[in-house]
C-alpha positions as CSV (number, residue, x, y, z in Angstrom):
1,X,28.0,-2.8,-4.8
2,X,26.7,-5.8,-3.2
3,X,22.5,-7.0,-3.7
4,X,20.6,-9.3,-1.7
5,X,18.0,-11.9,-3.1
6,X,15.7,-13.9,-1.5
7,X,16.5,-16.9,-3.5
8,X,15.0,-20.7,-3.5
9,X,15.2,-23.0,-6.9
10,X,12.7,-22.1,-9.1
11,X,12.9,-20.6,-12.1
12,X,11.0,-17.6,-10.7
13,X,14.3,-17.0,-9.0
14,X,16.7,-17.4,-11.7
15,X,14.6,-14.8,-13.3
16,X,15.0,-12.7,-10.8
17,X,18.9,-12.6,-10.9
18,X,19.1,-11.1,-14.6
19,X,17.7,-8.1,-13.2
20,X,19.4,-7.9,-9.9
21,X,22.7,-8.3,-11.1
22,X,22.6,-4.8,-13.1
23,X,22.5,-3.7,-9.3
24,X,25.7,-5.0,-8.2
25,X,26.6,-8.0,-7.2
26,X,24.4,-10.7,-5.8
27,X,24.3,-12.4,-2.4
28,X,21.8,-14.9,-1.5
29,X,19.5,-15.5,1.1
30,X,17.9,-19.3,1.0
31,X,13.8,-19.3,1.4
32,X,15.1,-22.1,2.9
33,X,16.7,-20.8,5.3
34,X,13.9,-20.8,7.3
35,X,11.6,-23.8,8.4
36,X,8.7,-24.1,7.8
37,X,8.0,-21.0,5.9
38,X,7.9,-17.8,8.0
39,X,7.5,-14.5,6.5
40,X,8.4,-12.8,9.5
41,X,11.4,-14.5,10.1
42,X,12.6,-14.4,6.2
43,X,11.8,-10.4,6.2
44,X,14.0,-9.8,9.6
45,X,16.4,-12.3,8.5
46,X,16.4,-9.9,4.7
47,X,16.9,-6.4,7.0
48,X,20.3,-8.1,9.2
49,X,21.8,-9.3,6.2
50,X,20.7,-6.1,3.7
51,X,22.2,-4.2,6.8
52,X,25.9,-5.9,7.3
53,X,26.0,-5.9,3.2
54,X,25.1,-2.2,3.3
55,X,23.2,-3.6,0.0
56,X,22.0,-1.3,-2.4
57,X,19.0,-2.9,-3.0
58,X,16.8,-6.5,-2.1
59,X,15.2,-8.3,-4.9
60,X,12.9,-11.3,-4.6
61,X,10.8,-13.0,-7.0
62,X,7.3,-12.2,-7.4
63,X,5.5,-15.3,-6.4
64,X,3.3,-15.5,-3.2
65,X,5.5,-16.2,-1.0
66,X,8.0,-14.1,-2.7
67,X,5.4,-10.8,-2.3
68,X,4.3,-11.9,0.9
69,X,8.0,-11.2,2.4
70,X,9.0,-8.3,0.9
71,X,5.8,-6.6,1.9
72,X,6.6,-7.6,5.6
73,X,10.1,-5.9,5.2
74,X,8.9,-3.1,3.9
75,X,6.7,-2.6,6.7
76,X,9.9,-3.7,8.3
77,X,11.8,-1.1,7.5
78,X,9.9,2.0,6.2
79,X,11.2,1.5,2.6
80,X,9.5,1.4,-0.6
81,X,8.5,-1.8,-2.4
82,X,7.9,-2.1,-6.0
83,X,6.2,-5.2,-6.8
84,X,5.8,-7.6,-10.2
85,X,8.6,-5.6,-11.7
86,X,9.1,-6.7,-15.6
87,X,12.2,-4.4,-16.0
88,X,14.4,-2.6,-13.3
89,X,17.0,0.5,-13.8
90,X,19.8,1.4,-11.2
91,X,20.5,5.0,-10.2
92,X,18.5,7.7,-8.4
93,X,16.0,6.9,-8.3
94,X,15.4,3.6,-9.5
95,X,13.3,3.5,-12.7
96,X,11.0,0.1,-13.0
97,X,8.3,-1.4,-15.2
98,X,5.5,-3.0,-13.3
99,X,2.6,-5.2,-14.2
100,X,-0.6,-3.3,-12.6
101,X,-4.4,-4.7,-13.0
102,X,-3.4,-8.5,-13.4
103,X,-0.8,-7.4,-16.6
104,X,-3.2,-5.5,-19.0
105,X,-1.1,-2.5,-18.0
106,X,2.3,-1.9,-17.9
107,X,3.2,1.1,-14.9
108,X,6.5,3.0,-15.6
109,X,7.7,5.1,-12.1
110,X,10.2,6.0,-10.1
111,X,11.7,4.4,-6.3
112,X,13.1,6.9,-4.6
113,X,14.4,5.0,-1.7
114,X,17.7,3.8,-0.1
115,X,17.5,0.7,-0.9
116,X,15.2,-0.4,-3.4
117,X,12.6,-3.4,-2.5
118,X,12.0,-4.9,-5.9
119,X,10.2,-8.5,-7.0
120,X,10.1,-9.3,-10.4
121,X,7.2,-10.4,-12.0
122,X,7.7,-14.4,-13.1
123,X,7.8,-15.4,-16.6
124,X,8.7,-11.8,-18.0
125,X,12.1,-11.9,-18.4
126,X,14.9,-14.9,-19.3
127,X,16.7,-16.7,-16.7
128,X,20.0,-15.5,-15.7
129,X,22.9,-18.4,-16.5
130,X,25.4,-17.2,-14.2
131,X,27.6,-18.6,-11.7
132,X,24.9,-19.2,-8.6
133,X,25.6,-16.6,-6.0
134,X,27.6,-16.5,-2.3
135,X,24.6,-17.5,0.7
136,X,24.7,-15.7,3.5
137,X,24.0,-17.2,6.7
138,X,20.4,-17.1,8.6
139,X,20.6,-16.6,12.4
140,X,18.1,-18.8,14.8
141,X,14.6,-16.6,14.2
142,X,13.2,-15.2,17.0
143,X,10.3,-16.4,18.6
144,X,8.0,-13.2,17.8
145,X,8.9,-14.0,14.2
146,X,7.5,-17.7,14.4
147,X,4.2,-16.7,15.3
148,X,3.0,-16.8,11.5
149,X,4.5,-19.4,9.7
150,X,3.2,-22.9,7.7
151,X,2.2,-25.5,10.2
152,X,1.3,-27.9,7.3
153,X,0.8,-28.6,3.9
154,X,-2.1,-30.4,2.2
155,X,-1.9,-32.0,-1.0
156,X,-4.5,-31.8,-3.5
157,X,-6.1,-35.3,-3.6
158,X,-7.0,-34.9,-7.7
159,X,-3.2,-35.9,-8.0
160,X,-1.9,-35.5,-11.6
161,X,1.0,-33.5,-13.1
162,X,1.4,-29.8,-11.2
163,X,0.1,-26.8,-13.0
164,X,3.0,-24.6,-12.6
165,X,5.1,-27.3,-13.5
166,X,3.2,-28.3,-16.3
167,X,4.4,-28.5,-20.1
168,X,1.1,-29.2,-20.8
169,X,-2.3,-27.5,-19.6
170,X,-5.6,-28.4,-21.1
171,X,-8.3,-26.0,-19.2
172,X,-11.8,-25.9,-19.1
173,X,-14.2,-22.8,-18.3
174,X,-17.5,-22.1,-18.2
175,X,-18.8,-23.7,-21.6
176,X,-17.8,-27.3,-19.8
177,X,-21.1,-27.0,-18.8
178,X,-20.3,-28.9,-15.4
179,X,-18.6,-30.8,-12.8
180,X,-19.2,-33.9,-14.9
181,X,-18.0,-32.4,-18.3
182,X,-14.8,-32.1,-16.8
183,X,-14.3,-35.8,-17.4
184,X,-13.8,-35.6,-21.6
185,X,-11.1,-32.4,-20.2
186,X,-9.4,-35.1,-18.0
187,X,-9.2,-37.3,-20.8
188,X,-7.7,-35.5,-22.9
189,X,-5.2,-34.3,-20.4
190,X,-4.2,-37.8,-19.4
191,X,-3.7,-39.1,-23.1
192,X,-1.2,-35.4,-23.5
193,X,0.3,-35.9,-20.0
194,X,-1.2,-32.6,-19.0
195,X,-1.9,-31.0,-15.6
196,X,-5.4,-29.5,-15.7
197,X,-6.6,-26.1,-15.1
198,X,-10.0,-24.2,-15.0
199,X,-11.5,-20.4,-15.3
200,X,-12.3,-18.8,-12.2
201,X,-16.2,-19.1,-13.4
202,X,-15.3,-23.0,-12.7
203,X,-14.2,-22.9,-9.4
204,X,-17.0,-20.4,-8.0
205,X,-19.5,-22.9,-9.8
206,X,-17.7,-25.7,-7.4
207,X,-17.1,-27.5,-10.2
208,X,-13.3,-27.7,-9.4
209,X,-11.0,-26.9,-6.3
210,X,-9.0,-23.4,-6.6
211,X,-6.0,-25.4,-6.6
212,X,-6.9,-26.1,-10.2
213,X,-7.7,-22.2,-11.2
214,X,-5.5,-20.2,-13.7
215,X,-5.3,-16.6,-13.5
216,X,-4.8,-13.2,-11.8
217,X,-6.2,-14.6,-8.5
218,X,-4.8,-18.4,-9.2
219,X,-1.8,-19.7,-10.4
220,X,0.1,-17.9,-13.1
221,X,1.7,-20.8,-15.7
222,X,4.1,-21.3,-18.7
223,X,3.1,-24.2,-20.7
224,X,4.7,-24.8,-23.5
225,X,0.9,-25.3,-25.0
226,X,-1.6,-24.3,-22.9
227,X,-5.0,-25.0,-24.4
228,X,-8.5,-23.5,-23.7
229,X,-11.8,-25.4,-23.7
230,X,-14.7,-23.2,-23.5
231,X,-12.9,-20.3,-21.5
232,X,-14.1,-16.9,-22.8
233,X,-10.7,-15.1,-21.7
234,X,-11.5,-12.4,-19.1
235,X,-9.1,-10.2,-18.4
236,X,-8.5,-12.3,-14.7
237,X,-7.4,-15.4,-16.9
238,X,-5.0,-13.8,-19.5
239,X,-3.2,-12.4,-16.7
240,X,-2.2,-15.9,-15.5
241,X,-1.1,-16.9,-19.5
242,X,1.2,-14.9,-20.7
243,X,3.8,-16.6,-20.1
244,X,2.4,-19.9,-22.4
245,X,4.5,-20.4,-25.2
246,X,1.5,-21.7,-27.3
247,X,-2.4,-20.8,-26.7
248,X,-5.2,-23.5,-28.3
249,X,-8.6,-22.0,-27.8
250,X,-11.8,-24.2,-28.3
251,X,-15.0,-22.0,-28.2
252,X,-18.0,-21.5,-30.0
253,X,-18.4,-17.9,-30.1
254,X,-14.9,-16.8,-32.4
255,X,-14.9,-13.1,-30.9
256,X,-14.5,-14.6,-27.5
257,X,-11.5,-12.5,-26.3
258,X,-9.3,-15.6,-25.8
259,X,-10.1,-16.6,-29.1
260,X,-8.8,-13.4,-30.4
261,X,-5.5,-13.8,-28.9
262,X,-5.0,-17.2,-29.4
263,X,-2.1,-18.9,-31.9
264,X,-4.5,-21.4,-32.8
265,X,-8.8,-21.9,-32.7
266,X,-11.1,-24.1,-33.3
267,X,-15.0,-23.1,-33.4
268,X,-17.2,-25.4,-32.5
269,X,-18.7,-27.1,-29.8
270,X,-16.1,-28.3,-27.3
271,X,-18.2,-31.6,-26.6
272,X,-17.8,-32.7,-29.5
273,X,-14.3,-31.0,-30.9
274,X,-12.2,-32.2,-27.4
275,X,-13.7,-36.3,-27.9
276,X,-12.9,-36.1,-31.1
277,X,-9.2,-34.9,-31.0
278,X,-8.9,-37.7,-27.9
279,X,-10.1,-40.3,-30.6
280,X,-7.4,-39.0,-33.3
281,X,-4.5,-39.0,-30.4
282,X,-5.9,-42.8,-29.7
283,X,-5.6,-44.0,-32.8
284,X,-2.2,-42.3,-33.7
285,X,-0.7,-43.9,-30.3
């Protein structure tokens, strides 16, 4: 049996693969294949090609954009879409493990469907080493499925190391205080080499752009050390951390729930704790 992925080079997509080969075997569709980015265009392109494959099922990752297609050819279509998948199970019907409510929950169903609309959720399971699969090719879109598509893209102007990219993530939350206690966070950052991030708490303060935001509703990230300066951990935030190999939470209340689920904490006052381990980092370099 033959599956189609909508495929670009991320990890996120790699991912993907492990799971879609228990399927069958995969065929590729480029994200860019299309440009600029068109949903529309990508989800009519994904129902030709699923079509002439007679694939048994479509699998993208779960990112934005990857989401943001598949729900378009499942409106597409009329077939079921299981989204954020962490673990996916041929036969009929398909059995998956979702993430539901930002990852505190993990949903076990059933897809009854033809042809199984699946995106799996990033970070949840390795990446697949095989040999890269055979592209199929992506006809000239159709004018209809241009009307929604990216007609520019604005860099932030904080510049700096990207947080999805990052190794490492020093973030700040509410305890910062401010917009201007974000500077000892930014020191520290630069001295690691570290993107920086912020609670949602931050960003609806206006003390930092939402391009900076970690979490359910901002971007989800993998550090290799991620650590947390005055963030109390809502559920929101945790959702976009679980894939950090290491969590460092600074905080002055130790039952804060990030605290709690931290690998390593430090209670104090983070005005004082975060200067201080930019002075030792100084005078070690």
């Amino acid at each position: 049996m033959t599956v189609l992925v909508l495929m670009d080079e991320s990890d996120a997509s790699r991912q993907t693969l492990t799971l879609a080969r228990r399927f069958g075997e995969p065929r590729a569709l480029r994200m860019e294949a299309v440009q600029p980015f068109a949903p529309d265009a990508l989800a009519a392109a994904l129902a030709e090609a699923a079509d002439q494959l007679n694939a048994a099922a479509v699998f993208a990752a779960g990112t934005e954009r990857g989401n943001e297609v598949m729900a378009r050819l499942a409106a597409r279509t009329g077939l079921p879409f299981a989204a954020n998948c962490v673990a996916a199970t041929p036969g009929e019907p398909v059995e998956v493990t979702r993430l539901r409510w930002g990852g505190s929950l993990l949903e076990e169903a059933r897809l009854h469907s033809p042809r199984p609309l699946i995106t799996v959720a990033p970070h949840t399971v390795p990446a697949d080493t095989g040999p890269a699969p055979a592209e199929v090719e992506v006809k000239v879109p159709a004018a209809a499925d241009l009307v929604v598509r990216v007609s520019d893209h604005v860099k932030p102007s904080t510049g700096g190391v990207s947080l999805a990219e990052a190794k490492v993530i020093v973030s700040g939350g509410r305890g910062v205080g401010s917009k201007e206690g974000f500077a000892i966070i930014e020191e520290l950052a630069g001295l690691l080499g570290a993107a920086v991030g912020c609670s949602r708490a931050v960003t609806s303060a206006g003390w930092r752009p939402h391009s900076d935001q970690v979490g359910q509703t901002g971007t989800k990230v993998a550090p290799e050390v991620y650590i947390a300066c005055g963030i109390s951990g809502a559920t929101q935030h945790m959702a976009g951390l679980k894939g950090a190999k290491r969590i460092l939470a600074i905080n002055s209340d130790p039952q804060a729930p990030l605290m709690l689920n931290a690998d390593y904490t430090v209670t104090g006052d983070l005005k004082e704790i975060v200067p201080a381990i930019s002075a030792e980092i100084r005078k070690r370099k």
